[in-house]
N, C-alpha and C positions, 0 to 999 in steps of 0.2 A: 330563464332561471339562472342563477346565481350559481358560476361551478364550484365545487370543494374541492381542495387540496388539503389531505391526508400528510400532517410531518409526526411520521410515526418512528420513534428514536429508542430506544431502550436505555442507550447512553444521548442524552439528550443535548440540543444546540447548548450554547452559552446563551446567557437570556439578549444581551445584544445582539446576538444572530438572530433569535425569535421573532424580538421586537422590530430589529432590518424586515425579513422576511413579513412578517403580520403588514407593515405598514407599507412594502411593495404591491400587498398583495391586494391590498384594500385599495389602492390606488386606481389599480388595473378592473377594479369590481371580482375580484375572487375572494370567497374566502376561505379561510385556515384552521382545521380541526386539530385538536394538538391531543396526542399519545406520546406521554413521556413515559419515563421509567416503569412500562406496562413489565409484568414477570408472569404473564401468559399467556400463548398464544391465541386463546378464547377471545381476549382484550381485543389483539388485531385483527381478529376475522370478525369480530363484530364493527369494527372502526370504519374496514373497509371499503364495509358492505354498498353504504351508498355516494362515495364519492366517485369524481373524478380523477384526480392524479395524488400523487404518492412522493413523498420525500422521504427516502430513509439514510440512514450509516451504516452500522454493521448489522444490521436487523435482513432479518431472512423472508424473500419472496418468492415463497415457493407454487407449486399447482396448485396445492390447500388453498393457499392466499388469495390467489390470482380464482379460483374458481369462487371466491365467496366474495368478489371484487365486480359486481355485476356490471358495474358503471365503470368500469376503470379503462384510460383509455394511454395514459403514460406512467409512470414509477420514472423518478430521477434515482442515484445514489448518489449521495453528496462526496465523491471523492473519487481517487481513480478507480482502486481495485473495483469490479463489481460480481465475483464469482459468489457472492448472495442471495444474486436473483436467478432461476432458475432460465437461462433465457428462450430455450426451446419451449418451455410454457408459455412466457410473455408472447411470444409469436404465435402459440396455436389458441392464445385465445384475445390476439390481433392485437395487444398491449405494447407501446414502444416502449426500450429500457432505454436511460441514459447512463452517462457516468460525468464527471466533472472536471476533464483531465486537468491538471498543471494546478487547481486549485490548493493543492495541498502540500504542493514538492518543495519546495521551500524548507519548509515543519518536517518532511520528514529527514531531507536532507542533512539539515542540523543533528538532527539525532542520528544517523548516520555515521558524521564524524565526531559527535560527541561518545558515543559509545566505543570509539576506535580509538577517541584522548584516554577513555577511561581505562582499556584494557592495556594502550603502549604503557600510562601512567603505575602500570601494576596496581589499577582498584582505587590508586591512593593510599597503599597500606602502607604507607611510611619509609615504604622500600627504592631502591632508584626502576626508575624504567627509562622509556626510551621515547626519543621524537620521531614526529610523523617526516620532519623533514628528510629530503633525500630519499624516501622508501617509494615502493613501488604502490599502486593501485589499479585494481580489475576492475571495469564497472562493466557488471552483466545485465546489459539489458541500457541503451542510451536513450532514453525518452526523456520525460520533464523531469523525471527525478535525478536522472543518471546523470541529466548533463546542470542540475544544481549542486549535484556532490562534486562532480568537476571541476567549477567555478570556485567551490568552497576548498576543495583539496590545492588547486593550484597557489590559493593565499599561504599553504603551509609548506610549498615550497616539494608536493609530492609529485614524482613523473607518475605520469597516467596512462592507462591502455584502456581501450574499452572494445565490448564485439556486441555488435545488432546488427544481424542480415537483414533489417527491415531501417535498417535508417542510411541514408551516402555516405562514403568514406569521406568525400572531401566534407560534408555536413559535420562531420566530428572533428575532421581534422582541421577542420576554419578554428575549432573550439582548444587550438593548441595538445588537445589530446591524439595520442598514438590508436590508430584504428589497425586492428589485431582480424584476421579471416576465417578463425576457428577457435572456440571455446578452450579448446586444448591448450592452445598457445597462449589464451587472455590467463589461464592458472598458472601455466608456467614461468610468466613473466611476474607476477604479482605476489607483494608477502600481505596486501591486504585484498580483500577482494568484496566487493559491497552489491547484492544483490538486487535488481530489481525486475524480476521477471516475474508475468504473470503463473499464478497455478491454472495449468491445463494439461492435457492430453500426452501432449508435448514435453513438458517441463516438470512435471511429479514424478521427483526422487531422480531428476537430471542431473541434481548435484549430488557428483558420487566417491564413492575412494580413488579410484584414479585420478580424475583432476584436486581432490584438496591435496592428497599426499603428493603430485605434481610439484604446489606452490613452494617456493624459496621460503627457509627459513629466515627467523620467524614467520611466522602465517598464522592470518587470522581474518576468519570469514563472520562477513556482515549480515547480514539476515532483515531486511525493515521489508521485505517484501511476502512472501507467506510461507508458513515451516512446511504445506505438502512437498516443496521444491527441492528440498533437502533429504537423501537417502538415509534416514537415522539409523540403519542397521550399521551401513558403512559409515558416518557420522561417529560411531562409538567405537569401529574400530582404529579410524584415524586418530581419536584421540589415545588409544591406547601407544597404537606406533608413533605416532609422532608427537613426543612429548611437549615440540616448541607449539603446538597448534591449540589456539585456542579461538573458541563460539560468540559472539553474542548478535543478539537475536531481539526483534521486537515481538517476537511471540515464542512462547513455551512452547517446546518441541514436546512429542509424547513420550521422549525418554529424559525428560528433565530428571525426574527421579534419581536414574542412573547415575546421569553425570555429576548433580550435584554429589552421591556419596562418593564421586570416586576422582574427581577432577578441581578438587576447589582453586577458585584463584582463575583457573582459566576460561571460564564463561561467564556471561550476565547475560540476562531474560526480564523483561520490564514483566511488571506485573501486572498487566494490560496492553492490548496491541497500542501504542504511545504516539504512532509517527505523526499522526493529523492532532493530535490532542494541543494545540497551541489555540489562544485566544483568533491568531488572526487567521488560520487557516480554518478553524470555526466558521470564522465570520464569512472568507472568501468561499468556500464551498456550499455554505448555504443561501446564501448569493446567488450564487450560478445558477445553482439548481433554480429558485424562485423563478427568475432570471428566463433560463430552458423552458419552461414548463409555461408560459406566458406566451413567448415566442411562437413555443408549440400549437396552442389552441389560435394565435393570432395572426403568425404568417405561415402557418405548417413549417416549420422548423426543425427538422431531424437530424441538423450538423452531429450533433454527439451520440444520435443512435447509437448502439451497441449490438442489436436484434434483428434481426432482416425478416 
């Protein structure tokens, strides 16, 4: 029998991804059930119910899902983050997760240093600001995205520092960036600093007032990776103390409110999570995923598990 693959999207591919994806799939002899812009989750637990595998984005797999997912035997997420899926579920009821890594670092990269032009630029408001050259940069967390913002910061002529206990020093250091051995040090050194660290355990509300009030003035923290990681209570107090300190974020913090009545000029917040949202990181992450998921049923393929 003929497996299903479920691309259940809320915010849905680009129809070029669709079509890529339909016509791998059909290739392969799978086919492709499609849940676009469903707005409830009745829609995806009925979708579920009788497939085989799972493509999502920002869409949520949770126990609910997973237990009305009788057939389900892998879920890709087409991108890096995957704290979506619940993965202690996917495991107890024997479901592999994937993620898609590097497919998207690229797209968010850009936005990255785009929103760093925007805020040295003063907004654009007519006013002077200031160049990225010569200034310093943190990258927290060197994976695929850290070390594209890298690549892209050293075109603008910025010294770099980055810290990941999970990556070699000389690994970074091949990449002409400065490898820092403690978080502390990577704020210290830094008036910019560009997040990429997953939310876990670990890492929610790791970034605190002691390290941003640490950084060299100017300072101003990047955010394209997820707002749990940021401690907003201290967040609000940094910006009160330090006036030269300013936010932006590709997701709204839960004290957006706040800051915009009291801080204008110094943050931006896209008005959707923005960093994968480009044509070709569209195309490349749902790709992979089709890609994975083929693999999976064909060689046993778990390179990109996520779940054990």
């Amino acid at each position: 029998m003929m497996k299903k693959i479920l691309l259940a999207t809320e915010k849905p591919f680009a129809a070029e991804a669709v079509g890529l994806i339909k016509e791998i799939a059909d290739k392969a002899g799978y086919q492709i059930i499609l849940l676009e812009k469903y707005t409830d989750k009745s829609d995806l637990l009925k979708a579920v119910s009788d497939v085989d595998a799972m493509i999502i984005r920002s869409d949520i797999v949770d126990a609910e899902v997973l237990d009305a997912a009788k057939q389900l035997k892998i879920v890709v997420r087409a991108g890096a983050g995957y704290d979506n899926i619940d993965l202690a579920a996917a495991t107890a009821h024997g479901v592999v997760a994937m993620n898609t890594p590097g497919q998207n670092s690229n797209a968010v990269a850009e936005l990255a240093i785009g929103m760093m032009i925007f805020q040295a630029r003063k907004q654009f408001n007519g006013k002077a600001g200031s160049e990225l050259k010569g200034k310093t940069l943190g990258i927290h967390a060197y994976g695929n995205v850290g070390k594209c913002v890298a690549t892209i910061a050293k075109g603008f002529g910025m010294e770099i520092f980055a810290f990941d206990p999970y990556i070699p020093r000389e690994q970074i250091e091949a990449d002409g960036v400065h490898c820092v051995d403690t978080v502390e040090a990577l704020y210290a050194k830094s008036q910019y600093v560009s997040l990429h660290i997953p939310a876990n355990a670990e890492t929610k509300n790791s970034v605190n007032y002691k390290l941003l009030t640490s950084m060299p003035k100017p300072a101003t923290l990047v955010n394209t990776a997820r707002k749990e990681v940021v401690n907003e209570e201290d967040l609000l107090k940094v910006f009160v103390d330090r006036p030269d300190f300013s936010y932006v974020s590709d997701i709204e913090p839960a004290c957006a409110a706040e800051i915009k009545e009291k801080f204008t000029g110094r943050f931006f917040f896209t008005p959707k999570k923005m960093g994968a949202q480009t044509e070709e990181a569209n195309v490349n992450a749902g790709l992979a995923a089709i890609h994975q998921i083929i693999d999976f049923f064909e060689k046993g393929d778990v390179r990109f598990q996520v779940n054990k």
